[in-house]
N, C-alpha and C positions, 0 to 999 in steps of 0.2 A: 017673532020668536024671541024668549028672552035669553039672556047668557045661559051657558049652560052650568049647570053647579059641579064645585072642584070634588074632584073625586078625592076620598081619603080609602085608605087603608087599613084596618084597625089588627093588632097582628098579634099571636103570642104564641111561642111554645108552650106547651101546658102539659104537667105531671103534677098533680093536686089532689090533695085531701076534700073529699065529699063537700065537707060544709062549708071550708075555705075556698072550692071553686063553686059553690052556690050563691056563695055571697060578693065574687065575684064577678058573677056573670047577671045577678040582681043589679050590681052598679052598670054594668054597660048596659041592661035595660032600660034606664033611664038616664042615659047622656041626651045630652040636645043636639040631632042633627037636622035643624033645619036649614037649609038651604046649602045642603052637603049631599053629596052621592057617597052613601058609606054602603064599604062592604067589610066582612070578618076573614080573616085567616086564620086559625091557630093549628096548630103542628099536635097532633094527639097522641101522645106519650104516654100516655094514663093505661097501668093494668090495673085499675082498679074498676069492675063495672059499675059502678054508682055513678063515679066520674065521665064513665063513657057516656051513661045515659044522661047527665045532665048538660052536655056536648050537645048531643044529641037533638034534644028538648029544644035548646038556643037556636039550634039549626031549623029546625020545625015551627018558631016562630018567629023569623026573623028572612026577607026575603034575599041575603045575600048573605052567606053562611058556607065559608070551602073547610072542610078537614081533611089535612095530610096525615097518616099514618105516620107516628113515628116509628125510631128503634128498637124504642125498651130493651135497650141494651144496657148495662151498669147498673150498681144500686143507687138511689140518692134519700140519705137521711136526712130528716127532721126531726129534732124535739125540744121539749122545752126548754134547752140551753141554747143551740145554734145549728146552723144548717149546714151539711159537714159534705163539701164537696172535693173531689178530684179532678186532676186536672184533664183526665178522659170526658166526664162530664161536663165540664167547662167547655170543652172543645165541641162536643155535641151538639150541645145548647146553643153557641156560636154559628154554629152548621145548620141549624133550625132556623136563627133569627137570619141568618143569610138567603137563606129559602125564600122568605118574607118578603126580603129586598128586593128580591132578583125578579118576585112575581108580581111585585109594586111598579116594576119597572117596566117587564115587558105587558101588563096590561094598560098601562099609560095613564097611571096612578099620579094624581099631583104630588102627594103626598103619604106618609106614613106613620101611624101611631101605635108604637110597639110598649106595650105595657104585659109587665109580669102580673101572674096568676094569682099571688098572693095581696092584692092592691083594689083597693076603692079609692074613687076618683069624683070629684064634685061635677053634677051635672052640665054646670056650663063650662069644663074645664079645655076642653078641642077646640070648643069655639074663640076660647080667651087663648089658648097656647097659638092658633092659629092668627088671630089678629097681631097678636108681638111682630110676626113680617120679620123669624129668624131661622135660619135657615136648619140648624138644630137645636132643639130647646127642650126642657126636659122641667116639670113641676117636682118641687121639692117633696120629699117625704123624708119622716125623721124615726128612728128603730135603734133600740137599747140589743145591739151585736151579742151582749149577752145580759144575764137578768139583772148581775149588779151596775149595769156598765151606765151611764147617761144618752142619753137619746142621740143618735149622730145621722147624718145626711145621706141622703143616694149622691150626692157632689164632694168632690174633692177640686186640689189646686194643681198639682201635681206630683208624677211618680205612682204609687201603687194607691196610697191613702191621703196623702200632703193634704196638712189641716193647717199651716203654718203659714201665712203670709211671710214672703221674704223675697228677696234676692239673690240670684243662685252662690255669691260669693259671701253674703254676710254668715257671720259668726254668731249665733246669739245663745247664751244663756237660756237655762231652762226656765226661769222665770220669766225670760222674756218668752220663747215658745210660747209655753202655756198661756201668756197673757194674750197674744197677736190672735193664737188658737179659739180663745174664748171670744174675743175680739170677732172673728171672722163669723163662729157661727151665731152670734149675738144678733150680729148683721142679716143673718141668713132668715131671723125669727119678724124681720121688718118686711113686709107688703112690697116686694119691687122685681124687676129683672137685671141678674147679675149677672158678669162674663166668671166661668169657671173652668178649671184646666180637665177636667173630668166628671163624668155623671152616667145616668142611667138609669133601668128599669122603668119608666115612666117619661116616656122620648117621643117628641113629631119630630118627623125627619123630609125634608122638602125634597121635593122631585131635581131640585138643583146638584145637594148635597147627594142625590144615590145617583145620579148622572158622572158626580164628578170621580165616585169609584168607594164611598167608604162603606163599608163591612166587617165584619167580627171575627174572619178568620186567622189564626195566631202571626205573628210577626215571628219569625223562625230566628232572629239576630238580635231580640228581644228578652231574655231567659228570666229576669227580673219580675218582670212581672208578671200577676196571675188574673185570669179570668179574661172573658171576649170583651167585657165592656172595656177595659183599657188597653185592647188593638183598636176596637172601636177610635176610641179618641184621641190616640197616638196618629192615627192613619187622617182623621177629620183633621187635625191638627196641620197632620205633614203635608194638607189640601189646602191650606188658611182657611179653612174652615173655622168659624168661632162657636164657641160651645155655649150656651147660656143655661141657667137656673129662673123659673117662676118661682116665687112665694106666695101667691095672690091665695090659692087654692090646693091647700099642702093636701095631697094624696093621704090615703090613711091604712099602715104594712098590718096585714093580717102574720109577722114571721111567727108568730107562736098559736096554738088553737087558742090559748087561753087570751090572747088578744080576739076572738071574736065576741069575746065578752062587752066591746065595746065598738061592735058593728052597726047596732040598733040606733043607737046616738047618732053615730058618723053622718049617716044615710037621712036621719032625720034634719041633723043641721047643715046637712049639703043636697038640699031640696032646689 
């Protein structure tokens, strides 16, 4: 008998726009899992029936396919400026991805690859996040927050957003910020794996790291910061947990519709 293949987990809470989760669910069609035991979770959110059925669909052609009912409780906007949440929301979504964890664990999941609904991902990217041999690591993708804004990271350094290489005691001018700042994500645009104080949306998470207890539910002694992914990495942090960033294979953000305009490309040049 040969070994047996590591079981992954592929997971998402999901509340999505028709074509953006058509076009997500086209990319995990075509990820590579050879010599993986992959199954799906996603958390089904969605009052939209298009959305449902194209759940649905994936479920019907894919032989390990579980959907949780979510809440559809609260509203959550999108539009062509930015994605405008609350902190009830946040907390949801948190409570969805915890879902995740907890059934990655008790079905005796090596592993977990939690990726948001708005994301294409190069086919061979599981395979390449999984060979790094890091216990949380997360492929970079880069999203203009709003339309005039420059392209910035699912990682940061620390804090809520920290773009700023430094020292928690230095002093430094705004020129020097912005220089370290551009500095840092300059770096980020180079082929490699780097240690980061924070990240997200696009995450394998080891059966090590969900053993050792982290999860997305709020730090109540915390008031500073917003959103599940930085209790996430506060908590991986407070485990010596180290956080890493890929750049080999940058993920590619559907945040706006009018970014699916540049789907067809993506999907071609990440064959």
């Amino acid at each position: 008998m040969g070994a047996a293949k590591p079981k992954l987990l592929i997971g998402s809470p999901i509340f999505q726009k028709p074509a953006i989760l058509e076009a997500f669910l086209q990319s995990l069609d075509r990820i590579d899992t050879d010599g993986l035991d992959v199954a799906y979770l996603f958390v089904d959110d969605n009052t939209d029936g298009a959305s449902k059925a194209l759940l649905a669909d994936f479920q019907a052609r894919h032989a390990q396919v579980a959907l949780l009912p979510g809440e559809q409780i609260g509203t959550y906007r999108c539009d062509e400026v930015t994605h405008h949440w609350s902190q009830a929301l946040m907390e949801k979504v948190g409570a969805y991805k915890d879902r995740i964890l907890e059934h990655a664990v008790g079905q005796g999941f090596d592993g977990v690859f939690l990726i948001d609904s708005d994301l294409l991902i190069h086919r061979r990217l599981i395979q390449h996040l999984m060979a790094c041999g890091k216990e949380i690591v997360s492929e970079i993708f880069w999203t203009k927050w709003t339309p005039q804004s420059v392209p910035l990271p699912n990682v940061w350094l620390y804090d809520q957003y920290g773009l700023v290489p430094s020292a928690p005691s230095e002093q430094l001018s705004e020129d020097e910020k912005n220089a370290r700042t551009w500095q840092f994500l300059s770096s980020l645009r180079v082929p490699g794996l780097y240690r980061v104080g924070g990240l997200g949306a696009c995450t394998l998470i080891s059966r090590a790291a969900l053993l050792k207890g982290v999860r997305f539910a709020p730090i109540d002694n915390l008031r500073l910061l917003r959103g599940e992914d930085r209790f996430f990495c506060v908590r991986a942090a407070a485990l010596g947990l180290e956080l890493f960033v890929d750049t080999h294979h940058p993920a590619y953000h559907i945040y706006r519709e009018s970014d699916l305009a540049g789907v067809p490309a993506y999907l071609l040049q990440n064959t």
